[in-house]
DOKOLDO-49218 format. One record per residue: residue in one letter; x, y negated, z of N, C-alpha, C, O, CB in turn. Coordinates in steps of 0.02 Angstrom, whole numbers, plus 50000, padded with zeros to 5 digits. Glycine has a CB too. Layout:
<midrens>
AXYZXYZXYZXYZXYZ
...
</midrens>
This chain:
<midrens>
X524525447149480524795443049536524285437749555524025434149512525475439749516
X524125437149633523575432749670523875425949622524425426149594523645432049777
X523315419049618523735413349601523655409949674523215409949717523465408449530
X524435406449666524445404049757523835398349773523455395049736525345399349784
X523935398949849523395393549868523485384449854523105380049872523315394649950
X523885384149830524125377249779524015376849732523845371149719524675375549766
X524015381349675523665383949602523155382749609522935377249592523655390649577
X522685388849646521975386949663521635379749686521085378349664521845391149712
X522045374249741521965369749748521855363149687521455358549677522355370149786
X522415365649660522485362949584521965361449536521825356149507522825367249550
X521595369749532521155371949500520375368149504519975366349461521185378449519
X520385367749590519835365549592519685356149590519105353949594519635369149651
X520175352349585520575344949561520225344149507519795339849497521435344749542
X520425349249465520665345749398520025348249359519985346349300521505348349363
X519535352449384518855356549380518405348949357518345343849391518565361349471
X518145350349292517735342449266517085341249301516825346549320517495342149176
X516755335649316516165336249354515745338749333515895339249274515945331849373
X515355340449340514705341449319513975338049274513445336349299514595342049366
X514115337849219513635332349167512965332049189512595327649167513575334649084
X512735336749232512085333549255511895332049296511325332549318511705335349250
X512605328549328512595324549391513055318849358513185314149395512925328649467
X513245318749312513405312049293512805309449277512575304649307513885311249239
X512395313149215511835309749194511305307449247511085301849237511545313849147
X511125309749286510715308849350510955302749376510525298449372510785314649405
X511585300449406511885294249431511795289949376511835284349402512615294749454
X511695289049308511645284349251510835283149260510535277949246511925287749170
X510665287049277509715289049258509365285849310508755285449308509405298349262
X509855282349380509555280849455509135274449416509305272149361510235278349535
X508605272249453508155266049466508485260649524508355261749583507375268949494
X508945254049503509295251949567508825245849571508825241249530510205250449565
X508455246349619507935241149658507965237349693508155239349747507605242449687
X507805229149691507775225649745506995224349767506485223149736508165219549732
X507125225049820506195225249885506385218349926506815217949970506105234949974
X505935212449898505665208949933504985207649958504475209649930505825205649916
X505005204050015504315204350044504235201250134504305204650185504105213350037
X504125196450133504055192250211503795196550247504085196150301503585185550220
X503285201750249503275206850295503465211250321503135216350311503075208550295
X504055211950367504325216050381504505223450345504885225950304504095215650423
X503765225850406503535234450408503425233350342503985233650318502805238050459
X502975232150290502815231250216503435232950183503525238550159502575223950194
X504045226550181504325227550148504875234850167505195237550122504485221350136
X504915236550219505595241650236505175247150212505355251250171505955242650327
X504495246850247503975254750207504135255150143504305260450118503025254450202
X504105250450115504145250450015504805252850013504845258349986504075241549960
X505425250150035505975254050038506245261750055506675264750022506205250950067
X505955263950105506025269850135505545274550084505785280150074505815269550216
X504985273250055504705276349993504985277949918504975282449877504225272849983
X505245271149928505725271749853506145273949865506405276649816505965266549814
X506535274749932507225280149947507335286449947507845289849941507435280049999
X506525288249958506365295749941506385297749880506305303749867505755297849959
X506465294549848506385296549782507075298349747507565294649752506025290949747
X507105303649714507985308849699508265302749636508845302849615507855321149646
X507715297649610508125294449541507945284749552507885280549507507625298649443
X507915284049607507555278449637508155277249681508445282249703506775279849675
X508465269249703509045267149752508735260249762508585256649715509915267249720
X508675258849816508695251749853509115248749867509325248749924508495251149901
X509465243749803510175241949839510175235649891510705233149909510735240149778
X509615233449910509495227449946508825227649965508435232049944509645221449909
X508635222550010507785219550031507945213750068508415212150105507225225150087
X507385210750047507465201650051506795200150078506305203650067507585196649966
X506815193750121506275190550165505995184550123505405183250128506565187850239
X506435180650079506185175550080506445172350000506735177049972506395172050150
X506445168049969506605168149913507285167149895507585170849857506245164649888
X507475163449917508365161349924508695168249922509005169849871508645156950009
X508665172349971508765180249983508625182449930509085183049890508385183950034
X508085183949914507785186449851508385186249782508755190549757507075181249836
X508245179449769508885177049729509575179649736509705184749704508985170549741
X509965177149767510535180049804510515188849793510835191049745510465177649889
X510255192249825510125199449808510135201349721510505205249690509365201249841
X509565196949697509735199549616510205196349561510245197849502509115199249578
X510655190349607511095189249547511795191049597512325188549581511045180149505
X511775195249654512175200649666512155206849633512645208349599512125201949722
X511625211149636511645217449618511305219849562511205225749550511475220549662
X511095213449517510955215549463510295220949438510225224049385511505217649453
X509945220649485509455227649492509155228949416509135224449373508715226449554
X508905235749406508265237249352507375232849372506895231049338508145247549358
X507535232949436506815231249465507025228149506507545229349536506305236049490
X506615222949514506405217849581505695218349586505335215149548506605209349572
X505305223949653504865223949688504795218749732505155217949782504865228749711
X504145213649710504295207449738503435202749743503045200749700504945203649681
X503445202349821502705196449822503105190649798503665188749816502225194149913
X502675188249751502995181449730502445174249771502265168749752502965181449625
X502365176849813502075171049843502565169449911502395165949958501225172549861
X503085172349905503715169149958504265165749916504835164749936504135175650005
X503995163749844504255159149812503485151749808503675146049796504565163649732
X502995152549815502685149949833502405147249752502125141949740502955146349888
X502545151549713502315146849644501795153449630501525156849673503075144449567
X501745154149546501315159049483501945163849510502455162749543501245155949374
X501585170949475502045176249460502485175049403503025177949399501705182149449
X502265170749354502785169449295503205165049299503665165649259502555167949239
X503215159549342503625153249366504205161849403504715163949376503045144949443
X503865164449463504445169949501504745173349452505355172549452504145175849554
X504515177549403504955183449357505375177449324505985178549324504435189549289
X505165171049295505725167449240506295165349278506835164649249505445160349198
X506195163549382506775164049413507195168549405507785167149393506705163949462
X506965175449411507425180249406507855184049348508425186549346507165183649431
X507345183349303507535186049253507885180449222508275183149182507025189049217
X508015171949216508495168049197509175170449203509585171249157508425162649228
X509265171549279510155173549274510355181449279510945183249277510625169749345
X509675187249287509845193349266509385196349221508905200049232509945197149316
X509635194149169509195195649098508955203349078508585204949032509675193349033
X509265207349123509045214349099508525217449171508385223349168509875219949080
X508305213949224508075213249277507215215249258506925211549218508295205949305
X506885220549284506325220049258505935217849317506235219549368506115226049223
X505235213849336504955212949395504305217249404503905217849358504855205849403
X504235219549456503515223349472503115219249546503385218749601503735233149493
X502575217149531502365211649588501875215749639501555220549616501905204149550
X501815214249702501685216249752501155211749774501285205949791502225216949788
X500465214449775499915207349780499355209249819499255215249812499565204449703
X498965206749855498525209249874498005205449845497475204049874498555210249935
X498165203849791497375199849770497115207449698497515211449674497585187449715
X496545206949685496275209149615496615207149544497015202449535495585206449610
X496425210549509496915208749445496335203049413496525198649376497155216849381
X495605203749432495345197749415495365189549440495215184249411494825199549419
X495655190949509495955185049537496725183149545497005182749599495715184949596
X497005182249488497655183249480497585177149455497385173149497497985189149444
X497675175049403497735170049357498265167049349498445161549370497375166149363
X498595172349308499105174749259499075176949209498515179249199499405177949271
X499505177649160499485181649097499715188249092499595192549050499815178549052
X500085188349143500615195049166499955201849143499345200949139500905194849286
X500325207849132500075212049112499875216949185500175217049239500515214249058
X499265220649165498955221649236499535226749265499545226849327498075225249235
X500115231849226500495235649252501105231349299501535233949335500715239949195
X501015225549288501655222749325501475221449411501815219149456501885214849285
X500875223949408500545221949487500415227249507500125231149470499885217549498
X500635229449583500365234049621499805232449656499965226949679500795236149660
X499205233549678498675229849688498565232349768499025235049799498055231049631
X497925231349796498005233749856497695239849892497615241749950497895229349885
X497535242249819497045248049796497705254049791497715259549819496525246049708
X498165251749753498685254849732498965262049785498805261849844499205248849725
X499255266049767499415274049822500125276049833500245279149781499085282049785
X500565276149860501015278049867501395278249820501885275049802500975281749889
X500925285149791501285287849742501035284649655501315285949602501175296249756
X500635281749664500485276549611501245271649606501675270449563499725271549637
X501125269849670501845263649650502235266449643502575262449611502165258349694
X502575271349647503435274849634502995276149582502735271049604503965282049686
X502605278049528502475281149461502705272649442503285271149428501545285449437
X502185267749443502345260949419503185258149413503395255149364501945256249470
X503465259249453504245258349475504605262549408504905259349364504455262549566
X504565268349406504835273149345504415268649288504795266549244504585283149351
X503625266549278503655264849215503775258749190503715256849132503215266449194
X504005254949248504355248549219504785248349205504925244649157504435244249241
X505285252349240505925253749217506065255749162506615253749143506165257149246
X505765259349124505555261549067505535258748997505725261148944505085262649080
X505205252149013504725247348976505445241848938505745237448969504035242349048
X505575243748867506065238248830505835233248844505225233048851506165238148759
X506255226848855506235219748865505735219148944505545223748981505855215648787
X505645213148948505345209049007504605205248959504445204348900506055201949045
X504325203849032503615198248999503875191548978503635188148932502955195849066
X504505189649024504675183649007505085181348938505095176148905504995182149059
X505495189148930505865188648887505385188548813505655188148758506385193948899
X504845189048820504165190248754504015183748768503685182348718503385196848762
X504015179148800503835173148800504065168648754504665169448743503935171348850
X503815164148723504065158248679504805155048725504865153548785503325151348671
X505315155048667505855149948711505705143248724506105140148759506505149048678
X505115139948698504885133948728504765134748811505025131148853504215131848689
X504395139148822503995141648895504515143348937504465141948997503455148348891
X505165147248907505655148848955505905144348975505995143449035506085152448940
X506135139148918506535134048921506095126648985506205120548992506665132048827
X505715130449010505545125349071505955126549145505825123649198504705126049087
X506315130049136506885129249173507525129749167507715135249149506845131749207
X507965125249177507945122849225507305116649227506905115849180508615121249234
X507295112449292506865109349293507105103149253507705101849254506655109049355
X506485097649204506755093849184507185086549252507145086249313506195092249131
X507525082249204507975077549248507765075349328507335070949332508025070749207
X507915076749360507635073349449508125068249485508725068749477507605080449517
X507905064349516508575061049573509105067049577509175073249581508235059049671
X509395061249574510285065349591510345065749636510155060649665510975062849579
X510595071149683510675073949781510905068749813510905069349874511305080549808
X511155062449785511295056449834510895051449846510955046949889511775053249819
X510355052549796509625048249797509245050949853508785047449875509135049049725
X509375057749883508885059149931509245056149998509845055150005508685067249933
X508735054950046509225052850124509475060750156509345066450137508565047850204
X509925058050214510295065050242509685067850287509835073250311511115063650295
X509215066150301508725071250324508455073750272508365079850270508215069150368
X508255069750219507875075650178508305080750139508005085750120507395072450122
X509055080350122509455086050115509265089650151508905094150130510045085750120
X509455089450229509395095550287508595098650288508575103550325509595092050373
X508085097350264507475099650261507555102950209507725108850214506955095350261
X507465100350155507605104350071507815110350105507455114950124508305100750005
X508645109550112509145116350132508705120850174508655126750160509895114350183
X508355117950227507955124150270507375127050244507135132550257507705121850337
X507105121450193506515126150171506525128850104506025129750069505875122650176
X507245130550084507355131250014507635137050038507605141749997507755125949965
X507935138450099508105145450137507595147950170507635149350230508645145050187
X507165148550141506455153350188506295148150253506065152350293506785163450233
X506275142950281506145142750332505545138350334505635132650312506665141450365
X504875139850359504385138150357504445128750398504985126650419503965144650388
X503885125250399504005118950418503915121350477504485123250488503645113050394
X503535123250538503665124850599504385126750605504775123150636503225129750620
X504525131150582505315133950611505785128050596506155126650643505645141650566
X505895123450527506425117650525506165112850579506575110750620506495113650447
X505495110750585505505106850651505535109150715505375105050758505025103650655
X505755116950740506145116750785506865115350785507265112150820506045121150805
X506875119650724507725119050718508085111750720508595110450752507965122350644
X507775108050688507805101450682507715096550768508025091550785507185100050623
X507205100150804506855096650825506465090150836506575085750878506985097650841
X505925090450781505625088650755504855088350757504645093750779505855090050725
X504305083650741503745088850748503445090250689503585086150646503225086850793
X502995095750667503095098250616502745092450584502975091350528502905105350608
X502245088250604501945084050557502455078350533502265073950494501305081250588
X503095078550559503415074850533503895077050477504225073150442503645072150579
X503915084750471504315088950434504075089050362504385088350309504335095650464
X503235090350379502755091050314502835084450278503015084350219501925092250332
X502635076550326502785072150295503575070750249503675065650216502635068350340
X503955075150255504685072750233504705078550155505035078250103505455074750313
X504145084150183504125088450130503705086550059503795088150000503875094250160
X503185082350093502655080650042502965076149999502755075349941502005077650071
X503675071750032504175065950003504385068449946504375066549887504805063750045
X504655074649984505235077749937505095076449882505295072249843505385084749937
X504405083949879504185086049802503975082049769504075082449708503745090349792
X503605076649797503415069649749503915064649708503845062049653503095064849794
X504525064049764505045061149735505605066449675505935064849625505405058349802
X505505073249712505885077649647505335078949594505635079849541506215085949673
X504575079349584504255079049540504465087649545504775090649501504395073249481
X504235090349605504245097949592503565099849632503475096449682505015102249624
X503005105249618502485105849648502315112049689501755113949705502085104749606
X502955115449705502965123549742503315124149764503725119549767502965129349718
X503425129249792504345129149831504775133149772505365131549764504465135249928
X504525137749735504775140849676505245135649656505845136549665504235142749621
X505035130649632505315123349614505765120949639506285120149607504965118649621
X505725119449698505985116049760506655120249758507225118649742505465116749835
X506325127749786507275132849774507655131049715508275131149721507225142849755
X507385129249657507565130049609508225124549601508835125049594507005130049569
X507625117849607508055112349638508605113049698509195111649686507595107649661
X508485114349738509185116449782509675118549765510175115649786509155120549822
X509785124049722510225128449682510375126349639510825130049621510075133549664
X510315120749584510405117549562510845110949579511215107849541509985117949550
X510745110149625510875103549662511505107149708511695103049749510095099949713
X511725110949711512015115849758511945114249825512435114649861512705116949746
X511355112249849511305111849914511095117449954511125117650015510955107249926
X510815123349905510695129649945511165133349899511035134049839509855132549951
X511965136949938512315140149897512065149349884511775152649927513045138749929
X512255151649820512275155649798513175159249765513645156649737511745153649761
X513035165849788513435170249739513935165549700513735160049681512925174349685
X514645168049689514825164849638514615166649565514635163049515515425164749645
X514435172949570514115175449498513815170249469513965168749411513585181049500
X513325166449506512965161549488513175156349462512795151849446512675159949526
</midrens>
């Protein structure tokens, strides 16, 4: 006797998935791509999308973003110029890897590994020599790689952030809040002194205040301080 077309329906329900498509979805690479250059950064994305064990769950312009993206989604990798945090590559990975500890970073540079000056290991840099298919190999072998650089670091060295004690957010005046906030959100001093309208030499002067009065020397810093200060909000994860 046929089994009816409800049986069969049944059949195919209750049919277990397939284990090597579970394992494959456990096995993905979930990536965050930052990078102030546009075309740069979406190319690096659309490369790593090609890839059958590789996922881009985000891409970020600027560092705030950046942030936000990895203590949203938690990535294996953050593909990332760390000079849109404006500090070292190791000041950028100890940002990230502070609040997503299993986060590995792969840096995006166009300088030489002899003009770096860092400690970082030469695999953590894609250089500008680097091939396509070099960087998706680099991407798989970081992912790869137990622990982080930062996490091999002395907890003295980690432990420099947060930043030590600064003015408290009511010690600063209400313009230099509203500057901080814009340039702690990607926004270059030309763009807050439009937004502001402002001129920029008066923006830089309020910037050069800042960091002297917060005793911070990058913008790495500066974000850091914001988020801290909760004047640039983040995630509640955070």
């Amino acid at each position: 006797m046929e089994p009816s077309a409800t049986s069969k329906s049944l059949a195919i329900k209750e049919r277990p998935v397939c284990p090597v498509t579970q394992n494959e979805q456990d096995q993905t690479i979930r990536c965050v791509v930052a990078h102030d250059i546009a075309w740069l950064r979406q190319g690096v994305r659309r490369l790593l999308d090609d890839e059958p064990d590789i996922t881009v769950v985000a891409e970020a312009e600027d560092a705030v973003q950046t942030l936000r993206d990895v203590f949203t989604h938690r990535p294996d990798i953050v593909v990332v110029d760390h000079h849109i945090f404006e500090g070292t590559a190791v000041q950028t990975e100890r940002l990230i890897v502070r609040e997503s500890p299993a986060s590995k970073v792969l840096f995006l540079t166009n300088h030489d590994e002899e003009s770096r000056g860092d400690d970082l290991a030469d695999s953590a840099y894609a250089v500008r020599r680097t091939s396509a298919e070099e960087l998706v190999g680099m991407v798989r072998k970081t992912a790869a790689i137990e622990g982080t650089a930062s996490a091999q670091r002395s907890g003295a060295e980690i432990a420099e952030w947060p930043l030590n004690p600064a003015p408290r957010r009511r010690d600063l005046t209400a313009r230099e809040r509203e500057i901080l906030k814009l340039l702690a959100e990607g926004q270059t001093v030309r763009s807050a002194a439009n937004i502001l309208g402002l001129s920029s030499k008066t923006v830089d002067a309020h910037k050069f205040n800042l960091m002297r009065k917060l005793g911070v020397h990058n913008k790495a810093e500066l974000v850091m301080w914001a988020i801290q200060s909760k004047i640039v909000k983040l995630p509640a994860s955070f």
